[in-house]
C-alpha atoms as one frame of an Amber mdcrd trajectory, in Angstrom:
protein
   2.822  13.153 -23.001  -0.427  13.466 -24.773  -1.906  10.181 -25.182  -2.527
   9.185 -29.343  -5.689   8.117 -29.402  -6.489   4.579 -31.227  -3.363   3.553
 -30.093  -1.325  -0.321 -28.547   1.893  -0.573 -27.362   2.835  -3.954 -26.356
   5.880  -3.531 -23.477   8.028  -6.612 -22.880  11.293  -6.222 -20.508  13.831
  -8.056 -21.812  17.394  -9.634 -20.276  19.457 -11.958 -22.249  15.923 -13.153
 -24.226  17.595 -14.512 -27.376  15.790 -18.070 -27.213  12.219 -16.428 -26.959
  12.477 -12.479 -27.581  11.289 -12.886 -31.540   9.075 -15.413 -31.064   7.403
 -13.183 -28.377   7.466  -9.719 -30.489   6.203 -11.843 -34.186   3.056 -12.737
 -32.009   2.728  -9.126 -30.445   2.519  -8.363 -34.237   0.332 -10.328 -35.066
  -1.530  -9.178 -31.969  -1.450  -4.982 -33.399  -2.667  -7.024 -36.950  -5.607
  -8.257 -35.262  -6.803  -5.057 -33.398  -5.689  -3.059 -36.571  -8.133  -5.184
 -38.837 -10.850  -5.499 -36.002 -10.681  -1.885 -34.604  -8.025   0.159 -36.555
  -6.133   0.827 -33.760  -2.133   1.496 -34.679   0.293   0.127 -32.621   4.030
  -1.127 -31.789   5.821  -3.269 -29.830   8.594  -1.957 -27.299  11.163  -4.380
 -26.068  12.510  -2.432 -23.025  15.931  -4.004 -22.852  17.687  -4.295 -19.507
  21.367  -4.823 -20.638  21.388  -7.819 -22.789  24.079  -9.459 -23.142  23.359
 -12.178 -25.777  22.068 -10.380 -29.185  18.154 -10.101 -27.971  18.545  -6.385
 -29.013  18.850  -7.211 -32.773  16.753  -9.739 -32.517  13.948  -7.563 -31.730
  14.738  -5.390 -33.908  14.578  -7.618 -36.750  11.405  -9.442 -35.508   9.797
  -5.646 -35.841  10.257  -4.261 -32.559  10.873  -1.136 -31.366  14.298  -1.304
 -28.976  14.760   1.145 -25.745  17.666   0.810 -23.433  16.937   1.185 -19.881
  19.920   1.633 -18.274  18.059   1.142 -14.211  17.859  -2.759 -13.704  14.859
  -4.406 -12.321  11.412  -5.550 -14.043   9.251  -2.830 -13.106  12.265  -0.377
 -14.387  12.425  -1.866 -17.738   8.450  -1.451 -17.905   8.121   2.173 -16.247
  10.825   3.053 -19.014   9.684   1.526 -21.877   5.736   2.841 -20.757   7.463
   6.287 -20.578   8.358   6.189 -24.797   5.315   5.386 -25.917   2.372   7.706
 -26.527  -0.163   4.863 -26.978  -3.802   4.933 -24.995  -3.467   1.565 -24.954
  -0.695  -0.192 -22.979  -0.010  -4.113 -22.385   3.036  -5.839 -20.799   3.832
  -9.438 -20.780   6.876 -11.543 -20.150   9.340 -12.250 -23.046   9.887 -15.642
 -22.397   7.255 -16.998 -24.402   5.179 -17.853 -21.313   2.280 -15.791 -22.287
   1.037 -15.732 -25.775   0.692 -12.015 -27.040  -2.812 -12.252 -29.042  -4.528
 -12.929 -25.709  -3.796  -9.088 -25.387  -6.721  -8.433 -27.465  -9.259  -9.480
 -25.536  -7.902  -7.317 -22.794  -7.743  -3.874 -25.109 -11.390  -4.603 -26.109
 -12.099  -4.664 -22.632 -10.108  -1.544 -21.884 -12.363  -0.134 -24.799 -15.417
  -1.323 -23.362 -14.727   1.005 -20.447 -12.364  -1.222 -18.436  -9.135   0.988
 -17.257  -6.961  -2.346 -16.124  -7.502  -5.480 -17.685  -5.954  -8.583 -15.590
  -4.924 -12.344 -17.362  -6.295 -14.838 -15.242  -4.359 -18.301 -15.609  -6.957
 -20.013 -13.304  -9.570 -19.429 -15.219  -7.449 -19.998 -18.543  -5.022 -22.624
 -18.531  -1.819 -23.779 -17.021   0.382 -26.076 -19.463   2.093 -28.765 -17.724
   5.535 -27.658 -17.032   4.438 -23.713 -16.800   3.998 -23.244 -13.471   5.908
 -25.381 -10.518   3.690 -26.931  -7.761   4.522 -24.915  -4.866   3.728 -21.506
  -7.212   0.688 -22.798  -8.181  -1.083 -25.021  -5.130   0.399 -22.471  -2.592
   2.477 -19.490  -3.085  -0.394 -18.175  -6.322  -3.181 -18.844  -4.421  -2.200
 -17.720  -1.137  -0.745 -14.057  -2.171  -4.061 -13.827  -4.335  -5.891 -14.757
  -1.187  -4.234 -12.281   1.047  -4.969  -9.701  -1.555  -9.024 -10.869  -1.545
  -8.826 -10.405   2.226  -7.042  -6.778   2.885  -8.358  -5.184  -0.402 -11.637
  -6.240  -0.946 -11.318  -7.181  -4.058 -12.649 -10.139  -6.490  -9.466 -10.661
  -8.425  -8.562 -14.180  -9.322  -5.152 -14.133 -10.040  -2.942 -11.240  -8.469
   0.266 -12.060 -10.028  -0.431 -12.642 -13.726   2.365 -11.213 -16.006   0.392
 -10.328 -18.884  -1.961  -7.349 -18.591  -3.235  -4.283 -20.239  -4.031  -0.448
 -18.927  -4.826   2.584 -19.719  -2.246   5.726 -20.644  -4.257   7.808 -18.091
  -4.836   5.390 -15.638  -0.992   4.398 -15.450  -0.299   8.008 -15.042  -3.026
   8.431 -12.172  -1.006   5.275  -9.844   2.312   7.137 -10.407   4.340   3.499
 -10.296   7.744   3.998  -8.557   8.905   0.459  -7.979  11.991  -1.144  -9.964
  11.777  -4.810  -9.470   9.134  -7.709  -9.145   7.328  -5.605  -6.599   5.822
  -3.597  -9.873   3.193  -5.893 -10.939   1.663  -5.761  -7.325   1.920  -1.824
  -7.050   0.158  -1.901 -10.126  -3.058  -3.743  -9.114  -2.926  -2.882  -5.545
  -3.118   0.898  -6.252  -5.486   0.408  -8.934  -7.511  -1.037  -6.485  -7.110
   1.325  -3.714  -7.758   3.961  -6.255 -10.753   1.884  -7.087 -10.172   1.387
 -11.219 -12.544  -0.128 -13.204 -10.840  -3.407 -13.226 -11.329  -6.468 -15.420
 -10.022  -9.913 -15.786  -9.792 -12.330 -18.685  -8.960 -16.205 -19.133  -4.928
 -16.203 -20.337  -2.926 -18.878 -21.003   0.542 -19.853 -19.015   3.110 -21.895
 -21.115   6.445 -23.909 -20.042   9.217 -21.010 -20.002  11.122 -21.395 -23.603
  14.396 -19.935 -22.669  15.521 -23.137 -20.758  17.108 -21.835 -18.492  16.260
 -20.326 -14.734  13.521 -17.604 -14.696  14.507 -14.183 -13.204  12.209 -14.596
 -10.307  12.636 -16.396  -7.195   9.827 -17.445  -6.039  10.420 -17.255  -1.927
  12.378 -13.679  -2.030   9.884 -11.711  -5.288   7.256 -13.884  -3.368   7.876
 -12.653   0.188   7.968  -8.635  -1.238   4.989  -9.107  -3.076   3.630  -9.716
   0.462   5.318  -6.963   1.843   4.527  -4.309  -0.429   0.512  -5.496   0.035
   0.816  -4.452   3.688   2.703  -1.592   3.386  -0.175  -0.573   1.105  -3.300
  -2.196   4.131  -2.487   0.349   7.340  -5.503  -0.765   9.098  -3.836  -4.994
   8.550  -0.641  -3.898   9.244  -1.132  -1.483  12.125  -4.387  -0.873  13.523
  -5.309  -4.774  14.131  -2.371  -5.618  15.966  -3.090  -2.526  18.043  -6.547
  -3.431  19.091  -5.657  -6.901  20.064  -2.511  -5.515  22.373  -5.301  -3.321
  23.573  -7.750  -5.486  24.626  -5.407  -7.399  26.072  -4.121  -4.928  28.036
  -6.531  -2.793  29.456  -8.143  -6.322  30.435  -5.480  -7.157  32.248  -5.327
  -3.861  33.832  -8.467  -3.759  34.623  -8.837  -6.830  36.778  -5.869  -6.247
  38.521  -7.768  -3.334  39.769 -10.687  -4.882  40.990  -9.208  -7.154  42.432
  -8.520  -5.135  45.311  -5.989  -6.361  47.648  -6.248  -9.786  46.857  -2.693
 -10.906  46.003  -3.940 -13.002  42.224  -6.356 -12.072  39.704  -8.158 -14.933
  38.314  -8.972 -15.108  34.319 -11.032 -18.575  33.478  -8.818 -20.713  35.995
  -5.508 -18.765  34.963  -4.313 -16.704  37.894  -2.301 -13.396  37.372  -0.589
 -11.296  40.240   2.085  -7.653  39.727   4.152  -8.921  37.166   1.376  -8.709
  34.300   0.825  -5.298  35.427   3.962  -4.174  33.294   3.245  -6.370  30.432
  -0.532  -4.679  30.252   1.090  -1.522  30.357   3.273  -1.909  27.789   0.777
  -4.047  25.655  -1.453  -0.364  25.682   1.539   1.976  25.377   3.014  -0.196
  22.583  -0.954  -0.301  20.969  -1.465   3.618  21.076   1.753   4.333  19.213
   0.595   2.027  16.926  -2.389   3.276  16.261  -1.174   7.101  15.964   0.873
   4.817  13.263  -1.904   3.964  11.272  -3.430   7.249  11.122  -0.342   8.452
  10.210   0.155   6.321   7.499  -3.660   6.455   6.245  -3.296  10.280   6.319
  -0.324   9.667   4.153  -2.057   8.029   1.661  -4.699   9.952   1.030  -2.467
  13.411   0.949  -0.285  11.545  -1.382  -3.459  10.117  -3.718  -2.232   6.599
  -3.170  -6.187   5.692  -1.778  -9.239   7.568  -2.006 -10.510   8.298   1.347
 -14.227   6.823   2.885 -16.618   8.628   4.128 -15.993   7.307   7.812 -12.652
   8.580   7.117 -13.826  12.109   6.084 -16.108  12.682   9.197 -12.999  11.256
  11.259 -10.503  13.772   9.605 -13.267  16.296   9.809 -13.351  15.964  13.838
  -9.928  15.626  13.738  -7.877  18.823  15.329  -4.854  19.751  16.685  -6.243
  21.648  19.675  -8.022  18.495  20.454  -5.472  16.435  20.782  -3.533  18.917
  22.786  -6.701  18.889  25.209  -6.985  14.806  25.456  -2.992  14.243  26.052
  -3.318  17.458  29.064  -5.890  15.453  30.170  -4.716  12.382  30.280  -1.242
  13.269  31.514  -2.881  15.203  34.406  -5.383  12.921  36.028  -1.953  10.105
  35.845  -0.276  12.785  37.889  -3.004  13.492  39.999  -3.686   9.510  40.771
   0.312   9.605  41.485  -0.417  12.283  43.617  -3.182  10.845  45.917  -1.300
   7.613  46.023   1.751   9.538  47.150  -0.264  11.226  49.720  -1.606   8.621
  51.262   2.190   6.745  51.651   2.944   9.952  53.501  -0.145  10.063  55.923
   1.089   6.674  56.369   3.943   8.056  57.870   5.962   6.324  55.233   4.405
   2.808  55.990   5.209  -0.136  53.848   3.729   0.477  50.235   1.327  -1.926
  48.343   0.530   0.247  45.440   2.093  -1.214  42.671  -0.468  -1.971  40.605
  -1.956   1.304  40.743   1.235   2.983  40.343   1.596   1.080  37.169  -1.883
   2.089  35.748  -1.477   5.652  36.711   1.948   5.961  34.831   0.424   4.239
  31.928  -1.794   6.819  31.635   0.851   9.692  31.986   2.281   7.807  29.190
  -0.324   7.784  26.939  -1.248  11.310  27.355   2.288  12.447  26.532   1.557
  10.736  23.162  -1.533  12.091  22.384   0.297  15.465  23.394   2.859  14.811
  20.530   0.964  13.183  17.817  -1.485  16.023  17.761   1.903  17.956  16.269
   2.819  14.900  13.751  -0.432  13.991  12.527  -0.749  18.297  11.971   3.041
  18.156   9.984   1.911  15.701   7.999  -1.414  17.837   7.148   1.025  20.049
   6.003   1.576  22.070   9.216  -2.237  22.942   9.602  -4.170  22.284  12.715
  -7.183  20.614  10.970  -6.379  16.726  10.010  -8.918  17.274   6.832  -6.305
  19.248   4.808  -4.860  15.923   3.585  -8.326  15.411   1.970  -7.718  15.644
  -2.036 -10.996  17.448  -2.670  -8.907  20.533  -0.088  -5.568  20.036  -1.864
  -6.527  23.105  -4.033  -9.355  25.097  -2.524  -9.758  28.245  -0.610  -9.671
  27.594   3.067  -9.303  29.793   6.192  -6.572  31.347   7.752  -4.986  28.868
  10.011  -2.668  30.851  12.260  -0.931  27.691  13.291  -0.500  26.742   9.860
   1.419  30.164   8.986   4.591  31.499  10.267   5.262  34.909  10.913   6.422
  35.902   7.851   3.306  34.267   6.031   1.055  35.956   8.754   2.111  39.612
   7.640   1.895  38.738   4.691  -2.512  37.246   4.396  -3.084  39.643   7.474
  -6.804  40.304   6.882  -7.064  38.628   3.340  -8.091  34.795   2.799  -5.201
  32.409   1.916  -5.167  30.516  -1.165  -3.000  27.274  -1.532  -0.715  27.263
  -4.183
């Protein structure tokens, strides 16, 4: 859909609204009358209904709206549907509860037009009504999401979760927005983030709910997949700082256990450690790699899949990145851990089978066999998720549709006969 330039839509999902839906849509009008007179921008408003029950359809309709049905339920269905028939540039959503008032959309469309391509409502920095938002939401559930957003993202906004806010047609199209319920409103921002949108806030106002009655969210379950759905989008949180901690640990413990020679504890401060934290090291470091070949799965992921534009530490990584070479490290590895096995199962033999006080070692040579059987094997995944090609890079957007060289792991058989002598361009 080609977007009409000079163009609002105002989007409000709607369920059983009939205390607040016309109230909401006469001020969204009077919103478009404002931007009309100011800017001559046309517009409409779109009540994206979600199966109402109790007349909000006709209400809207008689209030001036424009009425879509959208048969999926869930929040961020009713908006990705009613987004989906309108052609406008210019796009806002807000609640239709009468909890946000619809003319503070035009400060946010002057900002979109001042170069802004998401414009965020900021109740902090506005005002909170008494009655509009209950304690908990606002002294510790607002500001602590918001916070944990500040802290994996990197980013200034103020208020993570506001309901009112206005993009851009092209932008929205660029985040591809797949969620269906609460979980919208956070794939929204945290995408535009990671795709690193010009992003703006303005001061909003939050009113007492009008419908009288129990809001659709609940704030402990929406609450607790808004915090979900920001680490599923933070890899390096979520996978690669657990890791190094169960690392660290680890190979510490290891390590003194090895130098400490025959001596039957290890001492850490004044805390002593014998055999038995042998096998939690080792797992702590087997458990920690896997992870990590995690979280360069998943970053990989995200940047063949556009969901984050990649750094340039992350290009010279992908760059050195190869399949061969991880087939090289995990021989490696898993051979010197048979090897060590091997000289420690010598020496129990020239022993003549004496009693054996090897266990630590034992446990630190296996490790390692471990670990280089899963450097062996992620080579393969992280090169199936490159789309079967033995350099990492080709997840890289700026390859996604370039000439590059033939690859002969990349191509089967078939495909080999086929570009035998001829450069291969990706479809």
């Amino acid at each position: 859909m080609v977007p009409a330039e000079n163009s609002v839509a105002i989007v409000m999902p709607c369920l059983n609204e009939a205390a607040t839906i016309s109230s909401c849509v006469i001020r969204a009008q009077q919103a478009l009358h404002i931007l009309a007179e100011k800017y001559q921008l046309s517009g409409e408003v779109i009540v994206a209904d979600n199966g109402s029950t109790d007349g909000s359809q006709a209400l809207a309709e008689q209030a001036g709206a424009r009425v879509v049905n959208i048969q999926e339920r869930g929040y961020g269905a009713a908006l990705i549907g009613g987004f989906s028939t309108s052609d406008a540039a210019y796009l806002v959503m807000g609640d239709s509860d009468c909890s946000y008032d619809f003319v503070e959309a035009v400060p946010m469309i002057e900002r979109l037009m001042d170069g802004a391509e998401l414009c965020m409502g900021n109740r902090f920095r506005g005002e909170i009504k008494p009655g509009a938002m209950p304690w908990k939401n606002r002294y510790i559930g607002n500001p602590a999401l918001s916070g944990v957003l500040r802290i994996l993202f990197r980013t200034g906004i103020g208020d993570a979760h506001c309901g009112i806010r206005a993009i851009r047609r092209e932008a929205l199209e660029r985040l591809n927005l797949s969620s269906t319920g609460m979980e919208f409103a956070s794939e929204m921002l945290l995408k535009s983030v990671l795709r690193k949108l010009n992003i703006a806030e303005v001061p909003v106002t939050l009113s007492p709910d009008g419908r009288g009655r129990a809001p659709h969210l609940n704030p402990w379950r929406d609450g607790l997949r808004h915090l979900i759905y920001m680490f599923l989008l933070s890899p390096t949180w979520l996978f690669l700082v657990p890791a190094l901690f169960l690392f660290v640990a680890g190979f510490a413990i290891t390590f003194l256990l090895q130098m400490s020679g025959d001596q039957e504890m290890a001492l850490i401060g004044g805390f002593r450690i014998g055999d038995h934290w042998a096998v939690a090291a080792s797992a702590a470091m087997v458990l920690s790699f896997q992870t990590v070949v995690l979280w360069l799965a998943a970053l990989m992921c995200s940047y063949r899949d556009g969901l984050r534009l990649p750094t340039e530490r992350a290009r010279i990584w992908l760059g050195y990145s190869r399949l061969q070479y991880w087939i090289a490290a995990g021989l490696a590895l898993t051979i010197g851990g048979l090897i060590w096995v091997a000289t420690i199962t010598s020496g129990w033999i020239t022993s003549d089978f004496a009693a054996l006080n090897e266990i630590r070692t034992l446990i630190a040579a296996f490790t390692m066999i471990v670990i280089g059987v899963q450097t062996f094997f992620s080579g393969f995944l992280l090169s199936m998720i490159a789309g079967n090609r033995s350099r990492h890079s080709a997840v890289l957007p700026e390859l996604a549709n370039t000439t590059i060289d033939l690859d002969p792991i990349a191509l089967n058989q078939t495909d080999q006969m086929r570009f035998s002598g001829s450069r291969l361009e990706r479809p």
